[in-house]
C-alpha positions as a printed Julia matrix, in Angstrom:
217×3 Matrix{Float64}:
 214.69  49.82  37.04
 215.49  49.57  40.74
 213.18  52.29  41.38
 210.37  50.89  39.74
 210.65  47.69  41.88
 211.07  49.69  45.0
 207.63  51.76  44.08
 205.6   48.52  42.85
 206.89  47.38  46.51
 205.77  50.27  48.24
 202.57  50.57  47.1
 202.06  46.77  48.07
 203.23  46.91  51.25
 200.46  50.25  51.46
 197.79  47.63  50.04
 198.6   45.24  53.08
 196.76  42.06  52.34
 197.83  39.83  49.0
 194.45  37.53  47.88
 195.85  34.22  46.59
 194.0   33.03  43.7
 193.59  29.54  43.01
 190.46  29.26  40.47
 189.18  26.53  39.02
 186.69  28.24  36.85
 188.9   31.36  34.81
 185.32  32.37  33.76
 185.15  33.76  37.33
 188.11  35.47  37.61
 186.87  38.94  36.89
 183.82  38.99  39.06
 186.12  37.37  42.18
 189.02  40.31  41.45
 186.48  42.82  41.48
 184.32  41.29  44.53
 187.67  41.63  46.63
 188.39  45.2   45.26
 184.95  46.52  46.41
 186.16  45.07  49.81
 189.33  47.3   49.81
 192.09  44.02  48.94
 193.78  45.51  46.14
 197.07  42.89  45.72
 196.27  40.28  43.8
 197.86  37.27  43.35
 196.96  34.87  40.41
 198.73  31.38  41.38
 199.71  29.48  37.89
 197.47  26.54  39.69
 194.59  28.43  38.03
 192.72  27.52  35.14
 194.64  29.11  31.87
 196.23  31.44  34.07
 197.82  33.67  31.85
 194.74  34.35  29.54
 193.53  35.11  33.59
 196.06  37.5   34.47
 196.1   39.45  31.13
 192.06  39.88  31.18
 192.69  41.05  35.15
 195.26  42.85  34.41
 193.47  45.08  31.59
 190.34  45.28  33.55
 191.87  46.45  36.82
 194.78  48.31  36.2
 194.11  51.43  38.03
 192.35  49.79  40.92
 194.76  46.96  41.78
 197.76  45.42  41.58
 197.86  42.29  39.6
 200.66  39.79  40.46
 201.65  36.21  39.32
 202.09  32.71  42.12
 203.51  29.31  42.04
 206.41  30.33  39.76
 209.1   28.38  39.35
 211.25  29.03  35.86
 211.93  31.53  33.74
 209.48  30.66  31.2
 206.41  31.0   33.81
 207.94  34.33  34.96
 208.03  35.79  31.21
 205.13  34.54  29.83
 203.18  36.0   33.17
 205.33  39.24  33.19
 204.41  39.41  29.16
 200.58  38.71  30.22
 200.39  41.89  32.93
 201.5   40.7   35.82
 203.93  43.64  38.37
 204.85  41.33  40.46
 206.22  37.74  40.94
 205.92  35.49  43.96
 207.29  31.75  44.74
 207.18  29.46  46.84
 210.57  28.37  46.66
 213.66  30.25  47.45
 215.62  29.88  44.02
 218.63  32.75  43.78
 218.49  32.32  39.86
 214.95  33.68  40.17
 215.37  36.53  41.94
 217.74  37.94  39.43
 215.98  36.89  36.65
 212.74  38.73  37.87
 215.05  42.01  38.72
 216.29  41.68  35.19
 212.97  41.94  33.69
 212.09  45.2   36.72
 209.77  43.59  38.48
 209.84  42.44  42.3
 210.02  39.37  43.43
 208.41  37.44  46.8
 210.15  33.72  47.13
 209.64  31.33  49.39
 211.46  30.41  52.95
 210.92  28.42  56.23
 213.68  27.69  58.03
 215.82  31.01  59.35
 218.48  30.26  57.31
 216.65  30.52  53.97
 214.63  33.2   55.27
 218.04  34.9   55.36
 218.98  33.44  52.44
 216.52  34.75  50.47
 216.74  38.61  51.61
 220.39  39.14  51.19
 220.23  37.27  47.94
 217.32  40.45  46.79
 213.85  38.9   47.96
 211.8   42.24  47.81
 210.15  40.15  50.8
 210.21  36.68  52.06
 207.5   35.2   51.98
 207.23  32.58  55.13
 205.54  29.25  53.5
 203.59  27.37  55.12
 203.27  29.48  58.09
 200.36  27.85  59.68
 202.69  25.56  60.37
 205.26  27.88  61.93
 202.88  30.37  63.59
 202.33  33.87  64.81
 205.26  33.38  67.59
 207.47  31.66  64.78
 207.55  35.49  63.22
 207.96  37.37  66.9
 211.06  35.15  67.08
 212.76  34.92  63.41
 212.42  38.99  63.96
 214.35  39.52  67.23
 217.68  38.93  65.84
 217.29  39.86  62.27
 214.77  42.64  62.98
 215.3   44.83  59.2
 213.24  41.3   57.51
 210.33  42.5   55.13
 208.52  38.64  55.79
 205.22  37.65  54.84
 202.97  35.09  55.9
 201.02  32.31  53.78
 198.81  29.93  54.71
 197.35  30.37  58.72
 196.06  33.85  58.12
 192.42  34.2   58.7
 189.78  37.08  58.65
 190.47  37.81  62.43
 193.36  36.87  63.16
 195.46  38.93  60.64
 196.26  41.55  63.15
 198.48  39.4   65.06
 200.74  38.75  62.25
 201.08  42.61  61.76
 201.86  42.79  65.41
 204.05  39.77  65.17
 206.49  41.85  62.58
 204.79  41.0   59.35
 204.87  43.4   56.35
 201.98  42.28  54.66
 199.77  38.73  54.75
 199.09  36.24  52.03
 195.28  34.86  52.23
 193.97  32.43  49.94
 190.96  30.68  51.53
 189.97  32.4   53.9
 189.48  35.58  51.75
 188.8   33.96  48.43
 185.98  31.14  49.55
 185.86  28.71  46.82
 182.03  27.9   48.37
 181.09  31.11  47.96
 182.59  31.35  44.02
 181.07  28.25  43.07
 177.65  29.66  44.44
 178.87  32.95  42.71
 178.68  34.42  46.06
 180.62  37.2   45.14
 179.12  39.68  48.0
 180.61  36.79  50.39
 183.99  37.86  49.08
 183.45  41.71  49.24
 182.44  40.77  52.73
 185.51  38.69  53.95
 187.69  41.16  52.15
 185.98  44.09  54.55
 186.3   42.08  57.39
 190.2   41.37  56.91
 190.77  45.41  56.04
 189.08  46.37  59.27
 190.67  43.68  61.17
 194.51  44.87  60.16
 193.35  48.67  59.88
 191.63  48.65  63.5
 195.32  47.46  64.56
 196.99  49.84  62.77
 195.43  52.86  63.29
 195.02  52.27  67.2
């Protein structure tokens, strides 16, 4: 079971960027997953904010599951985690640190990302099994916020949501983050409503190069 997490993890944290779904129109969900996938974002997270989400992630789910990873937000019991888990999701993220959580979701063999600001829960949450922290809001905190939360406690997998953007993703990477969370910036609700859905292959290009032009340097 362990190992399973730690792959599902792995090939995450190879994926890089996490899309952060939030539709108000389910009908859309499949063209807006596979917009994003043509733009090389493969991680997708389908926030329980979303119209019928679970019908969502089990049509996603089935449609891309050998091109991306489908994964479940804005969890906060049990019963959310099943049902999504039960519907296809492989992975689990909140934005709460809740310790019951995280075992619950290792119990079932999936990961888990939950939710931290302050240092303390950000430490909180890894030694209690966070597969990574994910740092919410972190527009507030900022790219420095990560630079310093690192320095001490250096071994952190942390993520950021909310303050990423198409070019500034980079500087989280270089900051210490393992990955980035992007909800409007990558998935513009403008564009879906206009069924833009080249926009999205276009912002989900943009953010790859961005973050690969880092990494590969």
């Amino acid at each position: 079971m362990k190992n399973n997490i730690e792959v599902i993890v792995k090939k995450l944290l190879l994926n890089k960027v996490f899309a952060v779904l939030r539709l108000d129109d389910s009908t859309k969900a499949l063209k807006v997953v596979e917009a994003l996938i043509n733009g090389g974002v493969k991680n997708i997270e389908i926030t329980l904010t979303t119209q019928n989400p679970f019908k969502v992630i089990a049509e996603v789910a089935k449609e891309f599951e050998n091109s991306a990873i489908i994964g479940v937000g804005s969890v906060f019991s049990k019963q959310e985690m099943e049902s999504s888990i039960n519907a296809g999701a492989s992975f689990v993220v909140s934005p709460i640190f809740n310790p019951l959580l995280i075992d619950i979701c290792h119990s079932f063999g999936y990961p888990i990302f939950t939710g931290a600001f302050s240092p303390t829960e950000i430490y909180n949450a890894s030694i209690a099994g966070a597969d990574i922290v994910k740092v919410f809001p972190a527009n507030i905190l900022g790219i420095e916020y990560f630079k310093s939360i690192l320095a001490p406690m250096p071994d952190l997998k942390i993520m950021p949501t909310g303050g990423v953007s198409l070019t500034n993703a980079n500087k989280w990477f270089e900051a210490g983050a393992c990955a980035v969370g992007v909800g409007g910036a990558l998935v513009d609700m403008k564009a879906i409503n206009e069924n833009n859905y080249l926009m999205l292959t276009s912002n989900a290009k943009q953010i790859m190069n961005t973050i690969n032009n880092k990494i590969n340097k």
